[in-house]
N, C-alpha and C positions, 0 to 999 in steps of 0.2 A: 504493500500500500504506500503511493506516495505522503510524503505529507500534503500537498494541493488536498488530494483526495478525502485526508483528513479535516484541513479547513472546510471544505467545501463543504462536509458531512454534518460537523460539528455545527455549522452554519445553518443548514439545511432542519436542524432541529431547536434551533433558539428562537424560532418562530413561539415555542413552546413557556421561553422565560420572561419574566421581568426584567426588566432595565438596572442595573445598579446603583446608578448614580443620578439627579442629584439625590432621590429616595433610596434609603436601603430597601434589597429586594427582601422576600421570603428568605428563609435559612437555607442555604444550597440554592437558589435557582436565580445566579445571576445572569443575566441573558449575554452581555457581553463578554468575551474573557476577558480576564486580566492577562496584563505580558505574562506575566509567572506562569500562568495556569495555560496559555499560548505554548510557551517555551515548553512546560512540561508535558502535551500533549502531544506536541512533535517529535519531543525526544521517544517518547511512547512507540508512537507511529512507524516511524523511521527503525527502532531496535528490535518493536516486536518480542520484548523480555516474558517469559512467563511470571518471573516474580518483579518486582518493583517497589521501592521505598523513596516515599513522595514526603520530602518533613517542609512545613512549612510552620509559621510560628503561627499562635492563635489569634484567629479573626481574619487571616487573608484569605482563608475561600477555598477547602480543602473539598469539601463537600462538593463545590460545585465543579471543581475539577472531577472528582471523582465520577460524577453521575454524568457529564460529558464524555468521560472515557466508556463508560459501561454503555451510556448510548451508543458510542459509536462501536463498540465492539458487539453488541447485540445488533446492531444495522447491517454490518458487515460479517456477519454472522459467525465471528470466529467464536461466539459462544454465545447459549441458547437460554441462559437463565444468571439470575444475579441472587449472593446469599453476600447481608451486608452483616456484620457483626461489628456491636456497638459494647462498652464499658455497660451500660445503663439501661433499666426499662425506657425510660424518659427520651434517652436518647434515639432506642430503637425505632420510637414511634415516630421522633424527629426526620428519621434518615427516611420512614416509609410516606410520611405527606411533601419530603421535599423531592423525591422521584416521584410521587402521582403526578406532582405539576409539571415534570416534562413526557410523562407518557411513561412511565416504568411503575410496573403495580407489584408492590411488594407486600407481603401479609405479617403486618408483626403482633399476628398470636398464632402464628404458626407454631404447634406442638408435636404432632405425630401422625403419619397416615401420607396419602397423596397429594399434592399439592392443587388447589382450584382450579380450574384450567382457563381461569381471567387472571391468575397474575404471573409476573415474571419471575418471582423470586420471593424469597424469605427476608425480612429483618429479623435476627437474636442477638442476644449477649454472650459474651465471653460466658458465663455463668452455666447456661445454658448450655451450650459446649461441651460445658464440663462437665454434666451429667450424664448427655446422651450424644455422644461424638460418632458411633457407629451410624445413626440413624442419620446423619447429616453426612455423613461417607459414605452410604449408599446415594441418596440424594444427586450427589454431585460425580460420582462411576456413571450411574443414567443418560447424563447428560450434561454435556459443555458446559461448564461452569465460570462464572467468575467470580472471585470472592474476595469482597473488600471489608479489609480488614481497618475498622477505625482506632485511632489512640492504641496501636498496635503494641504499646509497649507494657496494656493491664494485664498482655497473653502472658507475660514472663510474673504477673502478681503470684502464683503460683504453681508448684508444678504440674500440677492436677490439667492447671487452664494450658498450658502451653502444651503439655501430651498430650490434652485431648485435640487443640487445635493441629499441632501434625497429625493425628489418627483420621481427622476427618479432612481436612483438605489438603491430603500431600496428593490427592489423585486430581486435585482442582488444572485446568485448562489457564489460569491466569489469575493469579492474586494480586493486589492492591494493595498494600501497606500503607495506609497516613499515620501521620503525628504530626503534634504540634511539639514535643518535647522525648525525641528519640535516645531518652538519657530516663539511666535508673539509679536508684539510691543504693541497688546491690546489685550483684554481678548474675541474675539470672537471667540464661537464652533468651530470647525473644525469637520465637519459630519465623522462621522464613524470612530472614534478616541476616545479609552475609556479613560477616566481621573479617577484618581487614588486619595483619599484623603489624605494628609499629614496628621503628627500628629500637623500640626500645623495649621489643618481644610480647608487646601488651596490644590484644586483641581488643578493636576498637569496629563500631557499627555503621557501616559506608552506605550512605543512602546515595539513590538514585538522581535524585534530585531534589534541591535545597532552595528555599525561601525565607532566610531568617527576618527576625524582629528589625535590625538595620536596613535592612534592604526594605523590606514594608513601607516602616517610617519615612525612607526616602521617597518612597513611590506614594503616600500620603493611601496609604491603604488600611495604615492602624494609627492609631492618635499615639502621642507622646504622653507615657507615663510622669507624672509629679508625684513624690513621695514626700509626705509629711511626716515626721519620725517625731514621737513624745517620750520623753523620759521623765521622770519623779523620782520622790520616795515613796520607800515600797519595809514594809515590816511583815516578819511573816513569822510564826512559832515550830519549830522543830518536833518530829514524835518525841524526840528524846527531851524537849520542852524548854531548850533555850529559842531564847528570840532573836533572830537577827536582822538587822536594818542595813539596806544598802540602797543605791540609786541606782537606777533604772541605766544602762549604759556605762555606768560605770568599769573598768577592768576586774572581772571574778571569775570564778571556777566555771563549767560549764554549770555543775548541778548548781551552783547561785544563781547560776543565770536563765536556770531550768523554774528554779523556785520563785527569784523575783519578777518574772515575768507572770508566773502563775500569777500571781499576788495582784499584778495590774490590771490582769484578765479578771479579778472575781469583782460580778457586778455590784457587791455589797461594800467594796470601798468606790473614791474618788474619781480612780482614774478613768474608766470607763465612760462614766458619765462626762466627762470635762472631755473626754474624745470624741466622744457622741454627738455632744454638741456642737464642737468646730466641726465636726463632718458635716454636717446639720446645716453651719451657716456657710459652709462651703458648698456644699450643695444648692441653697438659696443664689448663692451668684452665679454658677452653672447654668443654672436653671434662665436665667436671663439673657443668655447666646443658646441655651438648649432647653427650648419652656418642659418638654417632656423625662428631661436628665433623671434617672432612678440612682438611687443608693442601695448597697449590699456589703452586711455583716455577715461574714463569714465567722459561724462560730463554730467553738472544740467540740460541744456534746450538746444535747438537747435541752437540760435543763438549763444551761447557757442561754443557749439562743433563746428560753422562755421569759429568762429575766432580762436582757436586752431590750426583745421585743418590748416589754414592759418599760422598758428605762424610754424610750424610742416614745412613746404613746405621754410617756409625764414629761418629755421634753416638746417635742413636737405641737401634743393634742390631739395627733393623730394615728389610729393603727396601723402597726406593719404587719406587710404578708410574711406569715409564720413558714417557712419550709421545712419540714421534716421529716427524714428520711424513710422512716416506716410506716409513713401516712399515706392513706389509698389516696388523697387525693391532690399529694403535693406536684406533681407533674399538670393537671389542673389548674392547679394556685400559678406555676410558674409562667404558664401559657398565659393567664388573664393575668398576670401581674407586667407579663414583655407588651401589652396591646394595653395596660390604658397609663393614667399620669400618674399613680399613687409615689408620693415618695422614698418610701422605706420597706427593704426584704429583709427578714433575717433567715438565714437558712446552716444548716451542719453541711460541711461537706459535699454536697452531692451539688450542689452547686457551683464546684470550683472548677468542674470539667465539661468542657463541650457544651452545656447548656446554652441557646444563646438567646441572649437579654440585650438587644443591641444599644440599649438606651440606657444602661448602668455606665453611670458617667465618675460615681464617687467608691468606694470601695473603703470596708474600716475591716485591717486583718488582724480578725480577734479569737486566734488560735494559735495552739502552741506547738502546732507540724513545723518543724523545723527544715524539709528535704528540698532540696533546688527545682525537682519535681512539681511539687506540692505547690509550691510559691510560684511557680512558671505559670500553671494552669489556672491559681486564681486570679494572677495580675490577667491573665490571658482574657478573663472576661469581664474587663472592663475597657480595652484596647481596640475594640471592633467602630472601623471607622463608620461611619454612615454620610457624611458633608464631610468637607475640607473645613479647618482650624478648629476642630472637636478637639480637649483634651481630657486626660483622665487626672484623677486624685485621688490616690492610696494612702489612707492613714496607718501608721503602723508602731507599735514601740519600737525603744530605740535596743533594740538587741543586735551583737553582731553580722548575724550570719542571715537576717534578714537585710541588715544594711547592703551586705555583700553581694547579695542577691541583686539588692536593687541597682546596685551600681555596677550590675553587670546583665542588667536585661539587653544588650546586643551581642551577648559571647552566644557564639554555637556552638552547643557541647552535641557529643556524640556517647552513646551508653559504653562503657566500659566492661569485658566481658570478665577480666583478669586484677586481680589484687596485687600492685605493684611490691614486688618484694620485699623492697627495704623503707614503705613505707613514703612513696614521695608525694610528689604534688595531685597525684589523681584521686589520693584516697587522704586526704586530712586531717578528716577524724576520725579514722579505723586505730593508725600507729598511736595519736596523739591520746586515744581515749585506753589503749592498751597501758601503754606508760602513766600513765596518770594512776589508774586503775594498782597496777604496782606500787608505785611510789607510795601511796595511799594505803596500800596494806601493807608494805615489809617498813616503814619508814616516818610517817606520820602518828600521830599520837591516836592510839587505838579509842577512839568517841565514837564510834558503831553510826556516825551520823549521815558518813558519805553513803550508805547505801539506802537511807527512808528518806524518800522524795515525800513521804504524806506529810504535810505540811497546816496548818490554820492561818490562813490570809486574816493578816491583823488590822493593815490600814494602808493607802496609797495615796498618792494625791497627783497628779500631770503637772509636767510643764513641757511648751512648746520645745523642741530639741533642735530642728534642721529638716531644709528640704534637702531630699536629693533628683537628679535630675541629668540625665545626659551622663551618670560617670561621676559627675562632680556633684560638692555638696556648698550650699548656702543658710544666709540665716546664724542669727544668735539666742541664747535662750533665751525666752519669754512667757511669763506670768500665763495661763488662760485668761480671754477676756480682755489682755493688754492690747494696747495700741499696737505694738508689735507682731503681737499674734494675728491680727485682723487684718494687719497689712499685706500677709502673706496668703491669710483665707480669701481674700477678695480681690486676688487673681484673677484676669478676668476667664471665663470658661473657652471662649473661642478665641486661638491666639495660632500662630503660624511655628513650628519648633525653634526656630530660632532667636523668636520674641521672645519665648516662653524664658531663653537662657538671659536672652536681654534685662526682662524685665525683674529676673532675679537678681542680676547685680546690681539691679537700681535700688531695690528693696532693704539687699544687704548693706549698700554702699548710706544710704538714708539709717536704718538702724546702726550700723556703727556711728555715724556722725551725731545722733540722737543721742546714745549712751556715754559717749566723751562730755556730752553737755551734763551728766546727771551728778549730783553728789556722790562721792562715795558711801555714806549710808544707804544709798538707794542700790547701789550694784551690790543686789544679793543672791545672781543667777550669773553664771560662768560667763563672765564677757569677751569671748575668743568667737571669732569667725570660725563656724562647721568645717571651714576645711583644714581648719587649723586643730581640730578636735577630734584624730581620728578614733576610734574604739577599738581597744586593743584589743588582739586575735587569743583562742582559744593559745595557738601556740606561742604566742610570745609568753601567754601565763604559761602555760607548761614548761618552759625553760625557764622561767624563776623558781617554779616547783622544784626543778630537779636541779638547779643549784643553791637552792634553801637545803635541800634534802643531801646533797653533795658536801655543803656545810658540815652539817649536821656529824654526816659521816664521817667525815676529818674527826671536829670536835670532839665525836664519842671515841672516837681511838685516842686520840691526846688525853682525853678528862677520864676515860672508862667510866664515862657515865652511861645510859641505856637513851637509843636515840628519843624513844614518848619523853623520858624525865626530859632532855633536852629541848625537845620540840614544846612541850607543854610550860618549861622555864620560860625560855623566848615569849611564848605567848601572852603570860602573866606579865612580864616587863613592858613589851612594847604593847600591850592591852591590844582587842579586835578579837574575831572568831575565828575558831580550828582555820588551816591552813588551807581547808577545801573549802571556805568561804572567805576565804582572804584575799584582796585585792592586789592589784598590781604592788601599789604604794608599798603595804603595809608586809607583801612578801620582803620588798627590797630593806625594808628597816630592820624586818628580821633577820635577812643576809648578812646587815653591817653589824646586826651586836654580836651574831654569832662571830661573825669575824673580830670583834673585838675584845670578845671573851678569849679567843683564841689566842691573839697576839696576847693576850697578859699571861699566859703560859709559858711563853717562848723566854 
């Protein structure tokens, strides 16, 4: 098949779609291609691959590639039927009304038996799969198959889903891989995805062809992410029943930074609500370049999202639509919530993927998933352009490894199949969290404490922290409520990415000149420019751990004291908590007296 042949086809069936631009279309059925989804359809054409992995980043239109290809490979008869597998019921049903609207009828409550003989094909889930994988490999021996595989990378969730996906579709005529995020948090297969060896012997996953978040944003295809980053104080009580107090961003252990984040998240202190709110008025000026703009809290677990929702109704006045996950009718709720004005969703989880809401303009991430995964897919649905100069606004605390995240939404990661040996740059917290893990048991003062994350959230309270944006970070802390803070919420919604960078050093460049004018009694919030304030890494804490602990070790050979006596002395002199909630600062103060207990030996 030429490619001519392939335009001309593709063509020949968008009689069938909506227009994309200046309205967004339905989900999947944009009538025109996009270059990308051009580019990838030729490549298609022209190869003729049985297998194919198509990653592009979330919101530039995977679906509608997809179902352009399945047309044309049903037109041209290289295969006689289509089985789509989705992550989600929700989704299934997405994939089977955005193929009605160009002419492909797929059934998604198809369970068992022969297929209607009005539609083309099946929508299921990976789930589903995994129950009855034989009955879907007869299916497709029958008859020509093609089987597109969406968010390809839940088939590696576990092992069960990915053998049963090889069991049924290794006999398939042509499979389809998408993703928006072809990267895992651990090293399991993903079927029908070749992996490629480094020269650094590390199997790594080669997609076919690539659409990243950068390239999008240039082509004005996803909006530009704004991150708003909050940090506070945060207290929280130990099962073992000391209390400990630290700031939100501050340099801690990972499990500190496990705990006081919890502590922000619990809707019964401050911080939530003082986040809630600047989402709230940030949203208000959104809404003024976008009268329809929605908001989504993404929460940890359901009774979360219960008292949100609540906190949302005594801020607002108004109710938010409830999403939760084991409710017949949340798929329902989320359809009538993408079609009318209501301003606020709270939903668990099942919202962070693939859903799409094309008018969620604000985003408040109030969960405590830490995976680059995880964080891809919820920024991911707040990113779908609809007009030119739409932006997004992700509220978020200020913890590391979301910072990182943020400041790296145009990196294109590939899934990693292999655990780099000695521990290097692919895998950061695997080596870092092993060591730590030791250090902590042969070496640390035995408090039983590193291992009980159950915790009592005592009290929190916000303060604004830093936007980030492009890589770079902006902004100085401020007060909720401050002049400062507002400066930054009432951004305006429609801006061009460049402004967006513009308009934040005007911001920052205005608040530093404001705070030079203040008394020093008044500067009682960290007056350093965000870029100047980075948030120290799990591993730079881990190399003070283990020359606290390197210390230590000396010392007890010199003094023949036991390293707990030692570690627990330190600790009462220079006062703070055990060493797994100890801060950057207060490890290094520990370093110098052990060093200086030392030197008065010699």
């Amino acid at each position: 098949m030429t490619t001519t042949a392939a335009s001309a086809s593709s063509a020949s069936h968008s009689h069938h779609l909506s227009p994309a631009f200046p309205g967004r279309a339905p989900w999947g059925t944009a009538g025109k291609l996009r270059a990308w989804q051009q580019g990838a359809m030729e490549k298609y054409v022209q190869e003729q691959p049985r297998d194919f992995l198509a990653v592009a980043t979330p919101g530039a239109g995977k679906t509608t590639f997809a179902l352009t290809l399945a047309s044309w490979l049903l037109h041209h008869h290289v295969v006689q039927q289509v089985t789509v597998v989705a992550p989600t019921e929700h989704l299934k049903k997405q994939w089977a009304e955005a193929a009605a609207r160009i002419g492909i009828k797929l059934d998604p409550e198809y369970s068992a038996g022969p297929l209607g003989k009005e539609y083309d094909g099946v929508a299921v889930t990976y789930a589903g799969i995994g129950v009855r994988p034989m009955l879907h490999r007869n299916r497709v021996e029958q008859r020509k198959t093609l089987v597109i595989l969406d968010e390809i990378h839940h088939a590696g969730d576990s092992k069960s889903w990915g053998e049963a996906c090889l069991e049924a579709f290794e006999p398939a005529t042509r499979r389809l891989a998408l993703t928006g995020t072809p990267f895992r948090s651990d090293t399991n297969p993903i079927p029908f995805v070749t992996y490629e060896e480094g020269n650094d012997g590390i199997r790594r996953s080669a997609a076919d062809y690539t659409y990243g978040y950068g390239n999008a944003l240039a082509d004005h295809v996803v909006r530009p992410v704004i991150f708003l980053s909050y940090s506070g104080n945060m207290r929280w009580r130990t099962k073992a029943g000391d209390e400990i107090a630290a700031r939100l961003g501050e340099p801690m252990t990972k499990d500190a930074v496990s705990q006081a984040w919890r502590t922000a998240l619990d809707p019964r202190g401050e911080w939530m609500p003082s986040v809630l709110r600047a989402a709230d008025q940030r949203l208000t000026e959104v809404r003024k370049g976008i009268p329809d703009a929605g908001a989504l809290v993404i929460a940890t677990d359901q009774d979360s999202a219960r008292a949100y929702a609540k906190l949302i109704r005594e801020i607002t006045g108004h109710s938010a639509t409830l999403v939760l996950s084991d409710d017949a009718g949340a798929s329902d709720r989320i359809d009538e919530f993408s079609h009318n004005t209501d301003r606020w969703m709270v939903a668990v989880r099942m919202v962070s993927e693939g859903v799409d809401v094309p008018r969620l303009a604000v985003g408040v991430y109030a969960t405590t998933i830490s995976t680059p995964l995880f964080f891809a897919q919820a920024v991911g649905r707040f990113v779908r352009s609809r007009r030119r100069g739409e932006t997004a606004s992700v509220f978020l605390p200020t913890v590391p490894d979301l910072l990182s995240f943020a400041n790296e939404m145009e990196v294109e990661r590939d899934h990693v199949l292999d655990k780099p040996k000695k521990g290097g740059e692919e895998d950061p917290y695997a080596e870092e969290a092993k060591l730590l893990q030791e250090a902590e048991k042969q070496q640390d003062e035995d408090t039983g404490e590193q291992d009980m994350l159950p915790f009592e959230a005592l009290e929190s309270d916000a303060v604004f922290d830093r936007v980030t944006y492009n890589g770079a970070d902006f902004g100085m802390q401020a007060h909720p409520g401050s002049e400062e803070e507002q400066d930054y919420l009432g951004i305006p919604g429609l801006l061009e990415p460049d402004q967006v960078e513009l308009l934040l050093q005007k911001r920052q460049a205005r608040q530093i000149a404001h705070s030079r004018k203040k008394p020093d009694s008044e500067a009682d919030l960290l007056e350093v420019p965000a870029d100047r304030r980075p948030v120290v890494t799990h591993k730079e804490l881990l190399e003070l751990r283990k020359q606290l602990n390197s210390m230590v070790g000396a010392y007890s050979h010199q003094s023949g004291k036991p390293h707990g006596v030692i570690h627990t002395e330190v600790r009462r002199v220079c006062g703070g908590p055990p060493s797994a909630e100890a801060t950057a600062g207060q490890l290094r103060q520990r370093i110098a007296k052990v060093q200086e207990w030392a030197t008065r030996m010699r």
